[in-house]
C-alpha positions as CSV (number, residue, x, y, z in Angstrom):
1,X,27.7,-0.4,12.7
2,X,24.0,0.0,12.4
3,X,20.8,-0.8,10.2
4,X,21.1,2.3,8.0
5,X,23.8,4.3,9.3
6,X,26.9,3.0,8.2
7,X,25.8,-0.8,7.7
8,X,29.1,-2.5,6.8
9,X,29.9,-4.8,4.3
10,X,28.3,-7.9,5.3
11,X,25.6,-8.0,2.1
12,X,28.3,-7.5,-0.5
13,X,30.4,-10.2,0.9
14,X,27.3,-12.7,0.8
15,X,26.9,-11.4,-3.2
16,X,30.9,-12.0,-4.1
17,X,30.8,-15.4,-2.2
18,X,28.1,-16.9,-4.7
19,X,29.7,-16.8,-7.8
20,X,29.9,-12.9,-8.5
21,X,29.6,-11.3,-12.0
22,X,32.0,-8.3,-11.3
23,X,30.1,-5.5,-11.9
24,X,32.5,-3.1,-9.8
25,X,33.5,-0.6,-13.1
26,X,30.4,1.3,-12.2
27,X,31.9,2.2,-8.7
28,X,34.5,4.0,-10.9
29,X,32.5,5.8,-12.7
30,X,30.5,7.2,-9.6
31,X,34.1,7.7,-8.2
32,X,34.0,10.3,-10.9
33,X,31.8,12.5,-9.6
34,X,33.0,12.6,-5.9
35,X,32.4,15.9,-4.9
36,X,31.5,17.6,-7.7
37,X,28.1,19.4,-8.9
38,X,27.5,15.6,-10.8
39,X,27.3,13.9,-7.6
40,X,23.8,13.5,-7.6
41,X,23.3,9.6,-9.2
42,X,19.7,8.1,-10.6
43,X,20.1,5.1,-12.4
44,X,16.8,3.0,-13.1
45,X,16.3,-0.2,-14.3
46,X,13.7,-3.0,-14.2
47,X,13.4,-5.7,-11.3
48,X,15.7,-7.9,-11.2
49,X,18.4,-5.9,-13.2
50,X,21.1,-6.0,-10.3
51,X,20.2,-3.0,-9.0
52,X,20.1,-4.0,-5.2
53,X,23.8,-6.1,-6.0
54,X,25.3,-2.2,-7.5
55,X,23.9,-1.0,-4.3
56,X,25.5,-3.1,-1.7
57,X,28.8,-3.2,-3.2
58,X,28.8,1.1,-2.8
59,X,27.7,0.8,0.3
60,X,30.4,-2.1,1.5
61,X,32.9,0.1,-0.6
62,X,32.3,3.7,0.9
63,X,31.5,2.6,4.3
64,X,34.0,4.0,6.7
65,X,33.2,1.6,9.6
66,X,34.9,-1.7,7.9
67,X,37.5,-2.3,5.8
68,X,36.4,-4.3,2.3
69,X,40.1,-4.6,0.3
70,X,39.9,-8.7,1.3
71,X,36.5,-8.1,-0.4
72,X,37.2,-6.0,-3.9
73,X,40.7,-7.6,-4.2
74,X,41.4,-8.9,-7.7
75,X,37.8,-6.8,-8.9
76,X,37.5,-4.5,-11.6
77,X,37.3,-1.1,-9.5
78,X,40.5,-2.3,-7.4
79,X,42.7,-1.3,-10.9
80,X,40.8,2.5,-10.7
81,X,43.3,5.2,-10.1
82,X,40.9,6.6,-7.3
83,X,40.3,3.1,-5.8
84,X,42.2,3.6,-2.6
85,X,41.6,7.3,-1.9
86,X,37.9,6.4,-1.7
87,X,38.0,3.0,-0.2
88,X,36.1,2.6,3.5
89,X,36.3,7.0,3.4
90,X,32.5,8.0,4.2
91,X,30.3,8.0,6.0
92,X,27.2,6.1,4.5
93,X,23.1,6.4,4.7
94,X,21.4,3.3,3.2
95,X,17.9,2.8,2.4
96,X,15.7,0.4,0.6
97,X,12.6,2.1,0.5
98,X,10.1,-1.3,-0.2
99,X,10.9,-1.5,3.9
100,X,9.6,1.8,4.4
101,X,6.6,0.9,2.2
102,X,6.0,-2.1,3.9
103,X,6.4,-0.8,7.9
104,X,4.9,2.5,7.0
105,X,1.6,1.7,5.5
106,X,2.1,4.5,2.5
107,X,3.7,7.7,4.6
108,X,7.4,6.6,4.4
109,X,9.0,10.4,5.1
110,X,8.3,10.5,8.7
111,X,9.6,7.0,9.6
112,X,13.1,7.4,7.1
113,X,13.4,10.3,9.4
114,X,12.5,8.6,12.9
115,X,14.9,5.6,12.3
116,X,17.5,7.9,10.7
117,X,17.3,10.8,14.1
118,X,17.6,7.6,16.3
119,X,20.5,5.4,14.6
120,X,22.3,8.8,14.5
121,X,21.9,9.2,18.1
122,X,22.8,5.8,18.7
123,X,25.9,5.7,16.4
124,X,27.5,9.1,17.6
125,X,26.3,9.7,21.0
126,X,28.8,12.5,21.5
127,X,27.1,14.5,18.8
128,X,24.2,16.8,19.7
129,X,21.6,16.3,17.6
130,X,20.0,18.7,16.6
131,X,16.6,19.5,16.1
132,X,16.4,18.5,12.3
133,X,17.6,15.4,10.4
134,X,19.8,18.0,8.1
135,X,21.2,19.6,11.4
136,X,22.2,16.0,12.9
137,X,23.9,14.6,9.8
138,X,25.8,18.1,9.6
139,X,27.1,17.6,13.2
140,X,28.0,14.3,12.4
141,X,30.0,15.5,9.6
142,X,31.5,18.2,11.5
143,X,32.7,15.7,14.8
144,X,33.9,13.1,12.4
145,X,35.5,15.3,9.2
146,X,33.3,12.7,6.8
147,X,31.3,13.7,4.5
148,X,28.2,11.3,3.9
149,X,27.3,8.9,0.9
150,X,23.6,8.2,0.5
151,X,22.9,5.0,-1.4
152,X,18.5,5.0,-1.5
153,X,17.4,1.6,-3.1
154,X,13.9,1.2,-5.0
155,X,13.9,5.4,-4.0
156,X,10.3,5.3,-6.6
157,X,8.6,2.7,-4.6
158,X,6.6,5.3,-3.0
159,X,5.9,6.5,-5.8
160,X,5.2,3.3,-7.4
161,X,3.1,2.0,-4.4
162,X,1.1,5.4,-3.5
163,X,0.2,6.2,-6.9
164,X,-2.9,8.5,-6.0
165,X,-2.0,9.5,-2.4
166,X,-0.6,13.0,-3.5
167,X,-0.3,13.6,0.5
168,X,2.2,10.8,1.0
169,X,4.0,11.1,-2.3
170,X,4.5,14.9,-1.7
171,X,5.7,14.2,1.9
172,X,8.8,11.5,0.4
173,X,9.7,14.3,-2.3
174,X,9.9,16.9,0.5
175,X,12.2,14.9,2.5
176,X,14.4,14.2,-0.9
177,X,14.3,17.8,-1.1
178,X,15.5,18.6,2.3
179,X,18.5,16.3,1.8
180,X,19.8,17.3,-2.0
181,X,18.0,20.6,-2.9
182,X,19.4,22.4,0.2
183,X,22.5,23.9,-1.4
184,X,24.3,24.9,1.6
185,X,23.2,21.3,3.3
186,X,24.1,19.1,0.3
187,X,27.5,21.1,-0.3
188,X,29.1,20.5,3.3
189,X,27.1,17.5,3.9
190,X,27.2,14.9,0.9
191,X,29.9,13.8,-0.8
192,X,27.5,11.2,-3.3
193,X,24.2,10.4,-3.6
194,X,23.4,7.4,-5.6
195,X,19.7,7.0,-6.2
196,X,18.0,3.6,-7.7
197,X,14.9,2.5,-9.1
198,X,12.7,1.6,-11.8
199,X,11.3,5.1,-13.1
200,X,12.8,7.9,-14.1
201,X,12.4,10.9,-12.4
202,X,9.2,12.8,-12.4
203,X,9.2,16.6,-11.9
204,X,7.1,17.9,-9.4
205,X,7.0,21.3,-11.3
206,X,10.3,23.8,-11.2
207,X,11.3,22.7,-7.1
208,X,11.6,19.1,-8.0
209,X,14.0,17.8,-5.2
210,X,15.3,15.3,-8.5
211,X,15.9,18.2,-10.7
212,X,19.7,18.2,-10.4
213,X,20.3,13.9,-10.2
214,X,22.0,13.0,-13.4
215,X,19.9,10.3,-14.8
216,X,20.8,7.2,-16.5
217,X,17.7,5.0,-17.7
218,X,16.8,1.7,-19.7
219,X,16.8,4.3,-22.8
220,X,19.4,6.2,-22.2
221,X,21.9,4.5,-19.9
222,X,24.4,6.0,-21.4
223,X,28.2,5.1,-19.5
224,X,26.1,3.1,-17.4
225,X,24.8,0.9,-20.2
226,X,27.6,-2.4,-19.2
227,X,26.2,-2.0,-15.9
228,X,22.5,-2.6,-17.0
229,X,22.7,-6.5,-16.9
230,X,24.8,-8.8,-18.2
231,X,26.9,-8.6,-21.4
232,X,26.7,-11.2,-24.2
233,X,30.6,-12.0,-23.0
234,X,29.4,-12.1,-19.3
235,X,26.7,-14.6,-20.3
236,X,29.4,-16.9,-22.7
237,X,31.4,-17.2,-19.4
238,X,28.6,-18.2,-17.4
239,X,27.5,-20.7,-20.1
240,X,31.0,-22.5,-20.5
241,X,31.6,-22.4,-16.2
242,X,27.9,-24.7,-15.9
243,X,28.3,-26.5,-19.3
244,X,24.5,-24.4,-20.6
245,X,23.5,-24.1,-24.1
246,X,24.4,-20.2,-24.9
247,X,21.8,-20.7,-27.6
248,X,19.5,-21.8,-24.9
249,X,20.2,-18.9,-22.4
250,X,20.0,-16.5,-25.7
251,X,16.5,-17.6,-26.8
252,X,15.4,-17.1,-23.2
253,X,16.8,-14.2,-21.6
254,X,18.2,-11.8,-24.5
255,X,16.9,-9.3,-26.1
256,X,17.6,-6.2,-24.3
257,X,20.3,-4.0,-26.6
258,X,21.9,-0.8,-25.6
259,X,24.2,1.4,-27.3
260,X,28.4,0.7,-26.7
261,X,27.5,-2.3,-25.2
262,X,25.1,-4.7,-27.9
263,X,23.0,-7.8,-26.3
264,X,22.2,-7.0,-22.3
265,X,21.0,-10.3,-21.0
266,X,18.3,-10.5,-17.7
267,X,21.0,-10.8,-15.2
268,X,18.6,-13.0,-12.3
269,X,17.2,-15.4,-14.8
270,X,20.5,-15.7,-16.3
271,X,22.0,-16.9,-12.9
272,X,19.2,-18.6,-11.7
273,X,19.2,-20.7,-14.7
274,X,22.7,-21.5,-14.9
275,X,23.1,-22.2,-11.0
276,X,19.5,-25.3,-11.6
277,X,21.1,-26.2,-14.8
278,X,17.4,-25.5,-16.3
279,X,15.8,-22.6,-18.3
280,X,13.1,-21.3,-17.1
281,X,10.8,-18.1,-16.5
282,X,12.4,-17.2,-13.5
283,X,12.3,-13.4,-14.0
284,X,8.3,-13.9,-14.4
285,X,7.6,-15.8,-11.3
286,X,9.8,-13.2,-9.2
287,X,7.4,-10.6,-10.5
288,X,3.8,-9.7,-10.1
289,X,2.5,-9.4,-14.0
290,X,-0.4,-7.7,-12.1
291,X,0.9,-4.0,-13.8
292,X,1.0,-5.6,-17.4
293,X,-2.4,-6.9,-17.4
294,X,-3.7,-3.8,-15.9
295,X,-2.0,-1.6,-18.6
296,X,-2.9,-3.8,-21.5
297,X,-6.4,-3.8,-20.4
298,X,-7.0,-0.2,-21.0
299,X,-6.4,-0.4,-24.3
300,X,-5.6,2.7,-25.8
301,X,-5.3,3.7,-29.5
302,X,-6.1,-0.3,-30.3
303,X,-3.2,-1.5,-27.6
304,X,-4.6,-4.9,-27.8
305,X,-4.1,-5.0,-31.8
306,X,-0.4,-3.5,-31.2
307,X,0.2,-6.3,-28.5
308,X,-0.9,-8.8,-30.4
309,X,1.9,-7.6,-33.3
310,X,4.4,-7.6,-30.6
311,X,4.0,-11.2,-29.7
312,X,4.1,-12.0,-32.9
313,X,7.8,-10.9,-33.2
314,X,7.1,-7.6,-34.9
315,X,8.4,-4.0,-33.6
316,X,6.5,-1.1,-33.5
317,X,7.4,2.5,-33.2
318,X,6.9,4.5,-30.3
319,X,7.0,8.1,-28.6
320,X,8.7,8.4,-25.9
321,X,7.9,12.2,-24.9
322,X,4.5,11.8,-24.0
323,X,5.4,9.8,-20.6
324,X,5.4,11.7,-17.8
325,X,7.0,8.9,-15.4
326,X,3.7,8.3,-13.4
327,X,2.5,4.6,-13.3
328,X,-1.2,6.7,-12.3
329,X,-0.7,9.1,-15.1
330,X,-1.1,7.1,-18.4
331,X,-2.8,8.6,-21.3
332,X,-2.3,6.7,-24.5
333,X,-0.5,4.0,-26.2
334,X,2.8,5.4,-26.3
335,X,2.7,6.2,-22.3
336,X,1.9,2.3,-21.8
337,X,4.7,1.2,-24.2
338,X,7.0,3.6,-22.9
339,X,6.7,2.6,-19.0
340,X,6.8,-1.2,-20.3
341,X,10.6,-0.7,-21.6
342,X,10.9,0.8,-17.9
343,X,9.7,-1.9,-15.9
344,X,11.5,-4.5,-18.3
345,X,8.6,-5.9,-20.3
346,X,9.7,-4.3,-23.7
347,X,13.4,-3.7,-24.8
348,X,13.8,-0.3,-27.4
349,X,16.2,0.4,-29.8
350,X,16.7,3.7,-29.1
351,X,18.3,4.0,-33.3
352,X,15.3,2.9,-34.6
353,X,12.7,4.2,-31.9
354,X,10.7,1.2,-32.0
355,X,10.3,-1.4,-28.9
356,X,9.7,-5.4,-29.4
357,X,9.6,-8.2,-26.8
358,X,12.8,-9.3,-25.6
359,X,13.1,-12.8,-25.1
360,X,10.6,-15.9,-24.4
361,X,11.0,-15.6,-20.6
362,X,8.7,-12.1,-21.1
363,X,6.3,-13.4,-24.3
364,X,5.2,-15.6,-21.4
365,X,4.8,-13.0,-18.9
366,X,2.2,-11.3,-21.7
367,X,0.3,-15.1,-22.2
368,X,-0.3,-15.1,-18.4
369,X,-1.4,-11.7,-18.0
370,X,-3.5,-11.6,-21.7
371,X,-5.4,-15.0,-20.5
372,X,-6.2,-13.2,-17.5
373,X,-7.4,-10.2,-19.5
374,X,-11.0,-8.5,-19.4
375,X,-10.8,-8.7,-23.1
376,X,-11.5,-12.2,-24.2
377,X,-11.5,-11.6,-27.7
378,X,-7.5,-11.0,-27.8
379,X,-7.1,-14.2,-25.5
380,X,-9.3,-16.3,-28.1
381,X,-6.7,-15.5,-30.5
382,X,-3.6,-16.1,-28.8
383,X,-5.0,-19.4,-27.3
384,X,-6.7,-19.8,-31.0
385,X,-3.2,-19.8,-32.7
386,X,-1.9,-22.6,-31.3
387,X,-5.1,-24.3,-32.7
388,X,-3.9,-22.7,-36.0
389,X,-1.0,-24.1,-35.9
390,X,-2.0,-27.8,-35.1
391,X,-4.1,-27.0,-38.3
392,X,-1.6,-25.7,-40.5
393,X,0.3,-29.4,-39.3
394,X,-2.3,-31.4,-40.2
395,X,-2.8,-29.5,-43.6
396,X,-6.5,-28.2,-42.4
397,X,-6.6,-25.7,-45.3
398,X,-10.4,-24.8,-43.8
399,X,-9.3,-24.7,-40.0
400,X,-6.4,-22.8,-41.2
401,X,-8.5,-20.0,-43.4
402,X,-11.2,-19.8,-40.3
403,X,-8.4,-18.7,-37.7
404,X,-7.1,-15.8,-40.2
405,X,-10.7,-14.6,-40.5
406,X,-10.8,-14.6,-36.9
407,X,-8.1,-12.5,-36.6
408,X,-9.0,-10.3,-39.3
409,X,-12.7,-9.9,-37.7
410,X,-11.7,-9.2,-34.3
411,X,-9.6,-6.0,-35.3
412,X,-6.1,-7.5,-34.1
413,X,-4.6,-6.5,-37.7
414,X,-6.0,-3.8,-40.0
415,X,-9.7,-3.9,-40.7
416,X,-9.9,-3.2,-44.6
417,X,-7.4,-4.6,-47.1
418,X,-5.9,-2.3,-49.4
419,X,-3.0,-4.8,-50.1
420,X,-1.0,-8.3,-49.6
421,X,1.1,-6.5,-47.1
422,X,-2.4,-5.6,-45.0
423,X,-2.8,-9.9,-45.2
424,X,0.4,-10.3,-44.2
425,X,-0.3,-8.5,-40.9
426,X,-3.7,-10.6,-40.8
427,X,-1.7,-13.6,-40.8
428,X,1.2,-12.7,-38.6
429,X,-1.3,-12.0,-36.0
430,X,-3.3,-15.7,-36.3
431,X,0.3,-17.3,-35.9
432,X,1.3,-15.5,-32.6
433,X,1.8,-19.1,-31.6
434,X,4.5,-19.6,-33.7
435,X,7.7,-17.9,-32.2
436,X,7.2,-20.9,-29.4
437,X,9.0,-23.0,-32.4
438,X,9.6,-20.7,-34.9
439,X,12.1,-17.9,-36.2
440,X,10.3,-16.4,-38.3
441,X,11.4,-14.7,-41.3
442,X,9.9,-12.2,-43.6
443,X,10.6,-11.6,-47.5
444,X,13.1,-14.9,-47.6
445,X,15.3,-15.0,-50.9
446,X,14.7,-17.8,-52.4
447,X,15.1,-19.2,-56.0
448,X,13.5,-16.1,-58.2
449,X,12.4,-13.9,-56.0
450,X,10.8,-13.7,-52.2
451,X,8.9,-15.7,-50.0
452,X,6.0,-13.5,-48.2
453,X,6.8,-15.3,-44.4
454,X,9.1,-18.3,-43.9
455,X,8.9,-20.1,-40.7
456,X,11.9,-21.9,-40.1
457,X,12.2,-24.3,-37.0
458,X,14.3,-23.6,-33.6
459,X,16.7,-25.7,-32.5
460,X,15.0,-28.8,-31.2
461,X,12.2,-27.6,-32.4
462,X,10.3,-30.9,-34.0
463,X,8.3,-28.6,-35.9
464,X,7.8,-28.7,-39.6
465,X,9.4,-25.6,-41.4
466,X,6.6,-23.9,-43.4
467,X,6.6,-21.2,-46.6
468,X,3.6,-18.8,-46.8
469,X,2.8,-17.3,-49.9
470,X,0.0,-14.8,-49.9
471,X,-2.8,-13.8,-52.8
472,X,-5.2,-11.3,-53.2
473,X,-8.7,-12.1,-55.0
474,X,-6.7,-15.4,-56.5
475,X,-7.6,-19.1,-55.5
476,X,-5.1,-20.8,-52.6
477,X,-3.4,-22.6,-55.3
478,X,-1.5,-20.0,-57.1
479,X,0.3,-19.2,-53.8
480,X,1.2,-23.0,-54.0
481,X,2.3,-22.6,-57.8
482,X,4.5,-19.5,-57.3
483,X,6.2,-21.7,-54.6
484,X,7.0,-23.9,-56.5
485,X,7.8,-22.2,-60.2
486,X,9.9,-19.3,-58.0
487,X,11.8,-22.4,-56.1
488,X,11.4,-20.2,-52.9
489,X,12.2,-23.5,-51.6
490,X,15.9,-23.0,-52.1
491,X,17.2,-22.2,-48.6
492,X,15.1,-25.1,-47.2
493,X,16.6,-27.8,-49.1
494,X,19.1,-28.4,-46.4
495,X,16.7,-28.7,-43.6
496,X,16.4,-32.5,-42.0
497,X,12.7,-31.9,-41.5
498,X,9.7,-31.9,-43.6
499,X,8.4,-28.5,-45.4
500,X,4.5,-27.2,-45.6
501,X,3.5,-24.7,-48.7
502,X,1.5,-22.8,-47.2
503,X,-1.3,-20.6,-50.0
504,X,-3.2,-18.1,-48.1
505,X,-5.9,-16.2,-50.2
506,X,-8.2,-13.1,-49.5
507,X,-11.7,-12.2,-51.7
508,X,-12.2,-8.8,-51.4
509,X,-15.4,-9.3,-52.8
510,X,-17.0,-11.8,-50.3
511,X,-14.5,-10.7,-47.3
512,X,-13.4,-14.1,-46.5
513,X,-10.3,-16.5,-46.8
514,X,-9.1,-19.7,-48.0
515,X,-6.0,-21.8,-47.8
516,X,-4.6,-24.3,-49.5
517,X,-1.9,-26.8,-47.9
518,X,1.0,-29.0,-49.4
519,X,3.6,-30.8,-47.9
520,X,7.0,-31.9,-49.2
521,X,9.2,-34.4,-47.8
């Protein structure tokens, strides 16, 4: 049993002794593809997705030096019609590439190959070598009649972690490329390779050594999808086992939809919060925001303004094609929101096309890494809307009408009206604050008609619930009045709190706002 070259089962048994989330279906699904031209396996997902958990339980499951039935007894994959024929049948090669990163320095390739030449020599003594690492995994195969099963873990972090040392990146896709481009090598040789990371693959022009992996990725996961995290069932199980508010672990760590499978749920924070019997932003503190602020600093096509409309709970359309799955090769807007879905930050819906922010646990992430951003004007209004918000409490009609023009001035909504829905977008991006306490709702029916934005409080929330009615070139008060004569009050009057009418008016002529404030017990 060795460090890389057939590693046992040891790590898996650690995962299924701490209260495992059986995940084991996606062993059948690579069982699939056993030995056939789809053997080659990418799936990429964000940090903290599970991928290292999917890894480890391949690797204790394919590993011919131990025998894991104690261990996937009563599991998902153990009721696969191929589950025995596979079992403990391979040989296995496991890497986690961030240890390569790490001990290398940047130059991974010739150190995978230096521990792999002398674990080989170590583990089958009676095997000669070779003068190649291709030549010695073929004699292994040859003395033993196994074929081998390469599980690579974080395969991208040289990628990720060398992004303009062309040298060291070329050197890693070389060495991919000797192992699963070399037809008659890969043929005789591997019997799977399952790949994982957080980008997709990148090309390297037509002798890619990725060319021929089938890929599955956070927007097109495809039969992979249940595997991404955890499923809204997954998490209702979790919730009744620790006695957690569902509603609770919802609010925090949702958000993430994929097609056949509906709400994927942050699998680490999710476990992490139901094992402390606390929510928290335990998916933030795990990673370094470091990338976010970075890419939100460079502020293409008005990124900030587009940010800014994200955190306050909008969507917004974007392009996927562009990206050309390079952290160092980002060119616009769409690149920047594109590798966000891939390192977790944004979910898409890939019906719609557009990309919003999850869940809370990530609208933090963005606070921490916009307060820490170059551009001070964006963090003066995200730290200005709670501000607003004390205002809007307090019925400051002034304070109130001074954030909106802030907003409006400092280009984080459309520069020239045209329209009430222009305001709207004006004032959505002054209450960014809001979703702390809010859900907020726009075009409520109500009474005779619609309310323009309805803010209606969370659970716990002690907030007041608020109805905004915008006007154009028309004082605050006939926002108030339609309110009231419209009764867009109606679904409010249950509500055990009290409720603000909220008049927010534009002059086109002198460019400035005013506000007008009731409240109603």
């Amino acid at each position: 049993m060795g460090t890389y070259i057939n590693p046992g089962n040891a790590a898996f048994a650690s995962i299924v002794a701490d209260d495992y989330v059986d995940k084991t279906g996606l062993i059948e699904l690579v069982n699939e593809v056993a030995g056939t031209p789809r053997k080659l396996v990418c799936v990429t997902r964000p940090r903290r997705f599970g991928k290292s958990f999917a890894a480890q339980s391949l690797v204790a499951y394919y590993d011919c030096s131990c025998d894991s039935h104690s261990l996937f007894e009563g599991l998902d994959v153990a009721r696969s019609t191929d589950y025995e024929r596979h079992l403990n049948a391979y040989n296995v090669v496991r890497l986690d590439m961030t240890e390569f990163v790490i001990e290398s320095g940047g130059n991974v390739a010739p150190l995978v190959e230096e521990r792999l030449m002398a674990e080989l020599a170590t583990e089958f003594p009676d095997v000669e070598p070779g003068g190649w690492l291709t030549d010695a995994l073929l004699g292994v195969v040859r003395a033993t009649g196994r074929k081998f099963v390469f599980v690579i873990d974080e395969w991208d972090a040289p990628i990720r972690e060398n992004a303009h040392d062309e040298a060291a990146k070329e050197s890693w896709i070389n060495l991919l490329r000797l192992l699963f481009k070399n037809a008659s090598f890969t043929g005789e040789a591997v019997e799977i390779a399952y790949i994982t990371g957080i980008l997709p693959v990148k090309h390297y022009g037509t002798q890619s050594a990725l060319n021929d992996f089938d890929e599955f990725t956070m927007v097109q996961p495809a039969r992979y999808a249940r595997y991404v995290g955890f499923t809204k069932g997954e998490v209702e199980a979790l919730a009744a086992r620790y006695g957690m508010s569902m509603d609770d672990l919802r609010h925090w760590y949702d958000g993430y939809e994929l097609p056949g499978v509906g709400h994927v749920y942050a699998p680490f924070s999710v476990m992490r919060a139901c094992q402390r019997g606390q929510i928290g932003s335990y998916w933030t503190s795990s990673e370094i925001y470091e990338s976010l602020r970075i890419y939100i600093d460079m502020d293409f096509d008005q990124l900030q303004g587009t940010v800014t409309q994200l955190l306050g709970g909008d969507k917004v359309r974007v392009n996927l094609l562009s990206f050309s799955n390079d952290m160092a090769d980002v060119r616009n807007a769409d690149d920047v929101l594109t590798l966000l879905v891939h390192l977790g930050y944004l979910a898409y819906d890939c019906e719609t096309g557009f990309v919003h922010v999850p869940n809370e646990e990530i609208r933090a992430e963005f606070r921490v890494a916009i307060g820490e951003s170059r551009h001070s004007e964006i963090a003066r209004i995200v730290k200005g809307s709670e501000a607003l918000l004390r205002a809007s409490w307090a019925l400051d009609g002034d304070a109130v009408a001074d954030a909106v023009q802030h907003a409006h001035d400092y280009g984080c909504a459309p520069l020239y009206y045209n329209d009430e829905q222009a305001l709207r977008a004006v004032v959505k991006a002054a209450y960014i604050a809001a979703v702390d306490h809010y859900e907020i709702i726009e075009e409520l029916p109500g009474g005779r008609g619609f309310a323009d934005i309805a803010f209606l409080p969370k659970r716990r929330s002690q907030a007041p619930a608020m109805v905004v009615e915008l006007k154009w070139d028309k004082p605050a008060e006939t926002a108030l009045d339609q309110i009231r004569s419209r009764d867009y009050l109606a679904p409010l009057r249950d509500l055990k709190v009290p409720v603000l009418l909220v008049g927010i008016t534009y002059d086109s002529e002198t460019k400035s706002h005013t506000c007008a404030i009731e409240e109603l017990r």
